[in-house]
Backbone as CSV, one residue per row, in Angstrom:
resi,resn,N_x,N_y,N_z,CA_x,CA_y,CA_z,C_x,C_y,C_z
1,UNK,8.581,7.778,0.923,8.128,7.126,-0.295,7.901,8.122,-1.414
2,UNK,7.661,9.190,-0.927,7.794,10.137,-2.060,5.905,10.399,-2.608
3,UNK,5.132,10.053,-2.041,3.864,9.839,-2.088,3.067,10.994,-2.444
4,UNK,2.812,11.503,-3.001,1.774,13.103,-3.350,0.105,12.839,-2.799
5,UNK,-0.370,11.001,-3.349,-2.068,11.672,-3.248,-2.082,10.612,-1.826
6,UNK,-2.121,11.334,-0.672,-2.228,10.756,0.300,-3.999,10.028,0.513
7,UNK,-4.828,10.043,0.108,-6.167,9.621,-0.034,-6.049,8.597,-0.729
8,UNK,-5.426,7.689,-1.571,-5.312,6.798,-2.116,-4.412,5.913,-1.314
9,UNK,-3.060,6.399,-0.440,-2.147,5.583,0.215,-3.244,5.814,1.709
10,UNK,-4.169,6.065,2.302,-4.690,5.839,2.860,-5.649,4.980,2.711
11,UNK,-6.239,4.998,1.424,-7.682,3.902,1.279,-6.706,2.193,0.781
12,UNK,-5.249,2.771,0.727,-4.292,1.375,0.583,-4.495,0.918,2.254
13,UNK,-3.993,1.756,3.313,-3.534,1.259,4.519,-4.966,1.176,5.169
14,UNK,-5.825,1.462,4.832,-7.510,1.176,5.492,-8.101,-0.410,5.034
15,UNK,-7.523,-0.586,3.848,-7.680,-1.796,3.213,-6.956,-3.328,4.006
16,UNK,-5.924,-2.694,3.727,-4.960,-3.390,4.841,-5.169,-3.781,6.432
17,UNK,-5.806,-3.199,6.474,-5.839,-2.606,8.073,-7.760,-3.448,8.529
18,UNK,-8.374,-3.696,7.502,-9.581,-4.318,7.670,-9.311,-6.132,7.101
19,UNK,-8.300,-6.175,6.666,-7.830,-7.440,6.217,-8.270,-8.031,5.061
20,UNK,-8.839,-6.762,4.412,-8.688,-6.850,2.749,-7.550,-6.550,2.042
21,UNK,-6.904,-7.604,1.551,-5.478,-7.692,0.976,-5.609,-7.675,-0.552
22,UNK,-6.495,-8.528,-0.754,-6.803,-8.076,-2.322,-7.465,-6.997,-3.482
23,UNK,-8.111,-5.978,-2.279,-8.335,-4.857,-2.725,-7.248,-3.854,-2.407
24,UNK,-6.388,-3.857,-1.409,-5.435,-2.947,-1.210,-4.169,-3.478,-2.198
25,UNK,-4.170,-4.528,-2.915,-2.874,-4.714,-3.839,-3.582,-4.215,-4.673
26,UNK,-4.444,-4.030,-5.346,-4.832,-3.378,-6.673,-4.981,-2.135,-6.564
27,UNK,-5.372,-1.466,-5.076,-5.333,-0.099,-4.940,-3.955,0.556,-4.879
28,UNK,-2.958,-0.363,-4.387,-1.541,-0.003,-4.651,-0.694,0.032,-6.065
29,UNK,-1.073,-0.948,-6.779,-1.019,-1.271,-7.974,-1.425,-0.047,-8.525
30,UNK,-2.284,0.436,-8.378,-2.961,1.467,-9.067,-2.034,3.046,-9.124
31,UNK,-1.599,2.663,-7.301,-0.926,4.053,-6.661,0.546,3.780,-7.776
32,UNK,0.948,2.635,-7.018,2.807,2.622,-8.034,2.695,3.125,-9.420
33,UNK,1.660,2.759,-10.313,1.844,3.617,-11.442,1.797,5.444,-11.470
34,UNK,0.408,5.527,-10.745,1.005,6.563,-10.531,1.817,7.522,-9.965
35,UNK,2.421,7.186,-9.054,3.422,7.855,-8.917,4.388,7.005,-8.707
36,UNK,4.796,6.573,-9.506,5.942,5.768,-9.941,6.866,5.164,-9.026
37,UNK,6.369,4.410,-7.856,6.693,3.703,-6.861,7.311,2.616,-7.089
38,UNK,8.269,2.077,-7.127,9.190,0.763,-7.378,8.459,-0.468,-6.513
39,UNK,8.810,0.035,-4.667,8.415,-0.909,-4.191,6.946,-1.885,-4.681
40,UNK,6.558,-2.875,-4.890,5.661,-3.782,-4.766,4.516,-4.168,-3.354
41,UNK,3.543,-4.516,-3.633,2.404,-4.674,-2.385,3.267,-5.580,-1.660
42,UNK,4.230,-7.025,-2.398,4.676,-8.140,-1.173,6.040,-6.885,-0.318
43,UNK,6.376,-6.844,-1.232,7.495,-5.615,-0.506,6.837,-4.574,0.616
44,UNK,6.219,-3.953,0.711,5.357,-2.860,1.474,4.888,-3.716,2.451
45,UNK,4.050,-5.032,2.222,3.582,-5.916,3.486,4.623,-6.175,4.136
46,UNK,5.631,-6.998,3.687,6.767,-7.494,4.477,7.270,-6.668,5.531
47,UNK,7.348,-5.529,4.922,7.610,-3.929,5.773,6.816,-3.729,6.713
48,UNK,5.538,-3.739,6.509,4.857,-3.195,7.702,4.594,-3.939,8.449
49,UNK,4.551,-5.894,7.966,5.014,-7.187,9.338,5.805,-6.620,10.187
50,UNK,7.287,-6.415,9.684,8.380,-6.014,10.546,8.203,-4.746,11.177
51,UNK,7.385,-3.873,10.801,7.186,-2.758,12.095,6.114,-2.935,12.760
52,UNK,5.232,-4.509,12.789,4.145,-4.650,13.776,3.013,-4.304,13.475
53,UNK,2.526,-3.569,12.078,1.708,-2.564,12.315,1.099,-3.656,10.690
54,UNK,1.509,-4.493,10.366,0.023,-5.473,9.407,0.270,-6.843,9.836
């Protein structure tokens, strides 16, 4: 993904991972701007359905 501040894509997948979805789309939201991430939160979920792991 190309990701630099790993503390932010972690407090995304901790979010996720406690089944707060609406704080981890805004914390992602937050991440894609900064570092200029294309993919989207429905995009990234869909992804991690299919590897089992949300």
């Amino acid at each position: 993904m190309g990701i630099t501040d790993a503390k932010k894509l972690k407090d995304v997948m901790v979010n996720i991972a406690v089944d707060d979805k609406k704080t981890a789309e805004k914390l992602w939201k937050d991440l894609m701007k900064k570092e200029k991430v294309i993919e989207d939160f429905k995009t990234i979920m869909a992804n991690l359905k299919k590897a089992g792991m949300a």
